[in-house]
N, C-alpha and C positions, 0 to 999 in steps of 0.2 A: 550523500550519494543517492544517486536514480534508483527505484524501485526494480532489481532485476531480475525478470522470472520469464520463463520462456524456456523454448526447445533449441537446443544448441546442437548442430551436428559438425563436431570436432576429426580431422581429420593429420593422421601424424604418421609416419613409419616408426619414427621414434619411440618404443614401446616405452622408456620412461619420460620421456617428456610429455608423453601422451597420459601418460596416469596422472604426472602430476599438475598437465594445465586441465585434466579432468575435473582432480578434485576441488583445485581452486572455482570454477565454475559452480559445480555442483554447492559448495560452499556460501555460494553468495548470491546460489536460490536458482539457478537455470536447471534444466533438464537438458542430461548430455546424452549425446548417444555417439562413442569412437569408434573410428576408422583406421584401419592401417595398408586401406588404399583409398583411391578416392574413387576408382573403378565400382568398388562396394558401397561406399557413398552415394554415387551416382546412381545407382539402382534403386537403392532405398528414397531420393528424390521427388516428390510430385509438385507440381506450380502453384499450387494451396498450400505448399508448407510455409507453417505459420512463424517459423524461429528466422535463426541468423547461420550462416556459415561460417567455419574458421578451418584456415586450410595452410597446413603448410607450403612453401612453393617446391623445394627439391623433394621428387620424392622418385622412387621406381617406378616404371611402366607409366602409367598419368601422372604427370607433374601438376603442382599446383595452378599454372596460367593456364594450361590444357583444361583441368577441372573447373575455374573460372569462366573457359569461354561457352562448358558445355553449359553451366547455368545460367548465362545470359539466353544464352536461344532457347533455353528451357524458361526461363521469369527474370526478364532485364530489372525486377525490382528487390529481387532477393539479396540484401545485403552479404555479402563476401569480403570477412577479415584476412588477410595476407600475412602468413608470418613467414618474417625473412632472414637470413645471414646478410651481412652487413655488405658482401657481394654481390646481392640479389636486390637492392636499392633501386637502380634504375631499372629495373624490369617491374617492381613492384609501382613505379613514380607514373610508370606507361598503363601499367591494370587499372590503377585510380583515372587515368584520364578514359579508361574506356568503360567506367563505371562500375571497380571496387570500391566496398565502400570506405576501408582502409586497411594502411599496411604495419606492421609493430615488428619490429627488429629484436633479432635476438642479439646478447638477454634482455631481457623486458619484466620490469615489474606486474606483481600480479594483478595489481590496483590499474594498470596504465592497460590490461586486457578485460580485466570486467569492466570497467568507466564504458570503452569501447562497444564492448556485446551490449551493455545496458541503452546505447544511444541506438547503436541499429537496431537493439531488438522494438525499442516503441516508433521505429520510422518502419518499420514491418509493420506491426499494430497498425498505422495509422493507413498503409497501404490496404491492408486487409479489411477493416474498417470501409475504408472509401468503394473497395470491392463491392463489398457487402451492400450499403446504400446502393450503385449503380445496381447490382444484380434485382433489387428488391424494384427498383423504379423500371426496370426491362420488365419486367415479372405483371408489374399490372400496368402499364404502360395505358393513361387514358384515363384510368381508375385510381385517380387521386386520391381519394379519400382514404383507398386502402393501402394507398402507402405507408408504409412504416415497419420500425423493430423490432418495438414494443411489443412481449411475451403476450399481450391481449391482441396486438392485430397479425401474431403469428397464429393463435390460434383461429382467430375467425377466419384469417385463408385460409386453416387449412381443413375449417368444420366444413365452408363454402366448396372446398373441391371435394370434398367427402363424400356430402350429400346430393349434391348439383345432379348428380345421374340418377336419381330416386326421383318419384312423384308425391315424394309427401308435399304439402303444405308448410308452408313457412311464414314465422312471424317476425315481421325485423323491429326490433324495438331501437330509438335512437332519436336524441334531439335532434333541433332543426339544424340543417345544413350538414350533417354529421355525414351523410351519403348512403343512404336507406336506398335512392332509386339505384345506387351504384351495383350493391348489396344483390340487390334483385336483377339488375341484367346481368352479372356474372353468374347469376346461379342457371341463368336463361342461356348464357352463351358456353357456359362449359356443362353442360346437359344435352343429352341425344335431343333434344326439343330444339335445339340452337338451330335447326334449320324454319321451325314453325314462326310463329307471330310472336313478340314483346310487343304484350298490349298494356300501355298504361291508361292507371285513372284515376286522379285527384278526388277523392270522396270531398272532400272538404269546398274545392272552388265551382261545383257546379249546386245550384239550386234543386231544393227536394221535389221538384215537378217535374226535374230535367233527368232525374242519375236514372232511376228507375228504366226509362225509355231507354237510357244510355248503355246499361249496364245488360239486359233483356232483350233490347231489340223490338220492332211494333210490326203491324201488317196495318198497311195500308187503311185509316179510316179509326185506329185505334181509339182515338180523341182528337182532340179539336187541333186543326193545324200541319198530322199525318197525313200526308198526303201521298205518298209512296213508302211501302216497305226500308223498314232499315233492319241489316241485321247488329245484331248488342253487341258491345267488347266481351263480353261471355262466349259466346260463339266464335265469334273472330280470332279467340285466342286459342279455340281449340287445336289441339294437335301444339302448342308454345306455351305460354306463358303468359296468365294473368296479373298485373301489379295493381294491388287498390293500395294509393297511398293515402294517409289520414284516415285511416278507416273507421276511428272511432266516431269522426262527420259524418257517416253512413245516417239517412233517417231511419227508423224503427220499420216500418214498411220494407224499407228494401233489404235489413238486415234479419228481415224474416225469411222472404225468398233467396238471400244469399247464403241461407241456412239449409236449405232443400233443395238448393243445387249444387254445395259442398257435400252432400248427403249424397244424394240421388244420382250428379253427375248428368243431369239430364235439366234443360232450360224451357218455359213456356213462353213464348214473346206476346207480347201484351198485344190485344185485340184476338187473340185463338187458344183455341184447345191444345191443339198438337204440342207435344211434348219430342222434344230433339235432343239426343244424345253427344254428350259432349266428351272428347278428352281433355282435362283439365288440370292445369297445375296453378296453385295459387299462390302468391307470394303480397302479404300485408303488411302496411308498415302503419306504425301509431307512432307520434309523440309523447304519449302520457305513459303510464305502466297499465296495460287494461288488465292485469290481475291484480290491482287494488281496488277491490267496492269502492274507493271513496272516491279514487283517479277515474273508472270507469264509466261513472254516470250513470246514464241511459243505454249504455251500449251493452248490447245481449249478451248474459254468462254463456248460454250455452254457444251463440256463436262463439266467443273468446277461445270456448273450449275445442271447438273445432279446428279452427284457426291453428292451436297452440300446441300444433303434435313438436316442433321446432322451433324454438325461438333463437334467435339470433341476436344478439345486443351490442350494438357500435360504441364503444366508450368514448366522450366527451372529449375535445382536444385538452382542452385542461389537465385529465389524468393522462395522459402520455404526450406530455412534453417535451420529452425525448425525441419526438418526430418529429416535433415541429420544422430543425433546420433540413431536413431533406424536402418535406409538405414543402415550405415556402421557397426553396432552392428552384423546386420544380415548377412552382407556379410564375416563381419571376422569369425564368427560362422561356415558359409559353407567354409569358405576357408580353415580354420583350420580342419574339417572334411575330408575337401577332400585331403590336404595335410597330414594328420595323425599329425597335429601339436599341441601342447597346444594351447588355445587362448592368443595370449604376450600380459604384459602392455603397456599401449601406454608413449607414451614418449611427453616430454610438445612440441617438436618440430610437433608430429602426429596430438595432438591436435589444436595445431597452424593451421595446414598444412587444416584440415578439416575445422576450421571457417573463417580462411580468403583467401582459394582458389575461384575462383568463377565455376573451373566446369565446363569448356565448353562443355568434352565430357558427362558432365550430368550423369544419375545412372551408364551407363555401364563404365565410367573414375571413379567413384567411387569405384564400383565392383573391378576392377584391382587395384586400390590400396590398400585395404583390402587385397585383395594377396599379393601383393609385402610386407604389413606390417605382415602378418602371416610368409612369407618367410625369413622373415629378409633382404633384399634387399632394403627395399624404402630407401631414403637419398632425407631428405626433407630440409637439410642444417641449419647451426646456428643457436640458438634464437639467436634475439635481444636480447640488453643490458637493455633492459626495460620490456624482456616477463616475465612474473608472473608464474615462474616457480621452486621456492625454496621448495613451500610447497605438489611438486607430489610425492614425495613419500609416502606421508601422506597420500594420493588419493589414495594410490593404491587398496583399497578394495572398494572403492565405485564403483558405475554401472557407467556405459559408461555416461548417459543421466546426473547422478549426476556432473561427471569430464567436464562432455562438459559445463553445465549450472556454474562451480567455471571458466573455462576458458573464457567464455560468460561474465561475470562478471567484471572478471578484464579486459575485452577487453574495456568495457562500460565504468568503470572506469578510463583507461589512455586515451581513448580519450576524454572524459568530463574534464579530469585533462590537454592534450594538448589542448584543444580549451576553457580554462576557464571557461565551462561551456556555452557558447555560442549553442543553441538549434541548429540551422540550420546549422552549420559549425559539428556541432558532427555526424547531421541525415544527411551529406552528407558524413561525411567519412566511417559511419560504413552502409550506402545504406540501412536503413532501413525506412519502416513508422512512421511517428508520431505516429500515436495510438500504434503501434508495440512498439516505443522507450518509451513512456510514461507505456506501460503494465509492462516490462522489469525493470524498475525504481521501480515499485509497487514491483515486485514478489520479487528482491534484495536487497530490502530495500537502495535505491541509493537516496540519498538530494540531486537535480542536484545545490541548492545553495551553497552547501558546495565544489564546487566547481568555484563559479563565480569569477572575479576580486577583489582581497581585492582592 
């Protein structure tokens, strides 16, 4: 039998039939909470509730079809069990066609009602679920990168809207493609500064003869080739927001003056004295770790330490691959849009290619290939002779998160089937956590015994 656990709200006039289809619930793992109207049901109601309904149909005052239609105009997805007298059949046969989700005749075994609750309650699960992803993709709408569930990109939104109204200084540490500029315009766009400038500047792609000018600003005649005043992305960004990406590229030069204007708050543009007061917010990003001497190099502790009242860290797509199928949901979406192309089925080889890649170029190496698979172009080569891939066509109507979690599955599967079950040889080939690999077990319904050494 299906794992059944969940909020049940049970509704009966029947005060003993109502205890005893209580306890059998309660018994087989649900949370009840009974009614002996459905008026009182009704109230206690909100369109996030996460269980299943069970309603009698004859009752006083709200009958159960009455109760049924208030919940459709309340969440047409909330499953609604019907229980009937053997009178009430064709009344119950009209509910299912107007979207209950089923009806069980008295009497009724107690097995033929938990089976029941247990199937509605995980097609709620999966409704809520699907909520969840859409509500998270509204939420940064644009800001790919920080899509996701994962208890690490819940906190970084939610350090990101914390801090974003402050002027401290921020340091976003995160490899390539991971979405560090993303990182920084939100902090820019949900901060009273959101009406000022987002100035960016790649330390790394301009030449140490160019950042300086770039960065400071010149007057007229400064050196060779100034030939009219420029004002610097320093100043420009006054009153907004500064972004120095790669900042560990900075030369030594400019990472001296870029010390005494995070200090000072005040810029001198090269060829004058004058010294001009700035407001300033700065937001840094590095690939390496610049709190490690070894990672750091050349690049100034004491800038680091100025830098470093914030730091912020994007985790690598590889540790939260759990988000991958919404990330790449959304990117085939825009790709197909922008392409003018249908959204294609994915193929068991795409599926493959998305769980067991590890991603070094992170969201934006994912982004791209979402193109290449809207394009028809990717070639992600063979399945193996053992990929679990007979039953995709069968998949082709289910959602991205659905195909990703039946592939997730049978991955868990063969390798609990090649390592006989042995815990620590499985949780090193598929690189996930214990708690992570034990959750995973739960949600699949996977016996890791049914797998060990005969």
């Amino acid at each position: 039998m299906m794992e059944a656990t969940g909020p049940v709200i049970l509704v009966d006039d029947d005060d003993d039939l109502r205890r005893a289809v209580s306890q059998t619930l309660d018994l087989a793992g649900f949370t009840v909470t009974a009614f002996a109207r459905a008026t009182e049901a009704l109230a206690s109601l909100t369109p996030d509730f996460p269980g299943v309904i069970i309603t009698d149909i004859r009752m006083p005052g709200m009958d159960g079809l009455e109760f049924f239609k208030r919940i459709v105009a309340m969440d047409g997805d909330l499953p609604v069990i019907l229980v009937t007298g053997h009178g009430d059949i064709p009344m119950a046969v009209a509910a299912l066609q107007q979207g209950a989700y089923d009806f069980i005749a008295k009497p009724f075994p107690a097995d033929r009602l938990v089976q029941s609750a247990a199937r509605a309650m995980e097609k709620r699960r999966l409704v809520m679920e699907n909520r969840a992803l859409k509500r998270a993709a509204e939420q940064v709408e644009g800001d790919a990168p920080l899509i996701g569930q994962t208890p690490a990109m819940e906190r970084l939104r939610n350090t990101l809207r914390h801090i974003a109204n402050t002027d401290v200084d921020v340091l976003v540490a995160g490899e390539t493609g991971s979405g560090k500029e993303v990182v920084a315009t939100l902090l820019h766009r949900w901060s009273r500064r959101a009406n000022g400038h987002f100035v960016a500047l790649n330390c790394g792609a301009l030449p140490d003869s160019v950042i300086e000018a770039e960065l400071f600003g010149h007057e007229a005649g400064a050196f060779t080739g100034a030939q009219k005043k420029r004002v610097g992305r320093i100043e420009y960004s006054s009153g907004g927001t500064l972004f120095l990406d790669e900042i560990e590229s900075m030369p030594l030069s400019a990472q001296v003056k870029m010390l005494r204007v995070l200090e000072r708050r005040e810029v001198s543009p090269l060829g004058t004295n004058e010294v001009r007061p700035v407001d300033l917010r700065v937001v840094a990003a590095a690939k390496i770790d610049l709190g490690n001497p070894a990672e750091r190099g050349d690049f100034r502790e004491d800038l680091y330490y100025r830098l470093n009242v914030v730091t912020l860290t994007i985790p690598p797509l590889r540790e939260r691959r759990d988000d991958i199928p919404l990330l790449f949901s959304h990117f085939l979406t825009r790709a197909a849009a922008r392409f003018n192309r249908d959204v294609p089925s994915l193929s068991a080889g795409v599926l493959r290619h998305l769980t067991a890649h590890d991603w070094p170029g992170n969201v934006r190496e994912l982004g791209h290939f979402a193109e290449r698979v809207v394009l028809g172009v990717e070639d992600v080569g063979p399945l193996p002779a053992t990929s679990p891939s007979a039953n995709l066509s069968a998949l082709a109507s289910d959602t991205l998160p659905e195909r990703m979690d039946r592939h997730e599955e049978a991955i868990i599967r063969e390798t609990l089937e090649s390592n006989e079950g042995d815990v620590a040889a499985t949780l090193q080939a598929l690189g996930i956590a214990r708690k992570t690999f034990y959750d995973k077990l739960t949600r699949y319904g996977i016996n890791r015994a049914d797998y060990k050494r005969r």
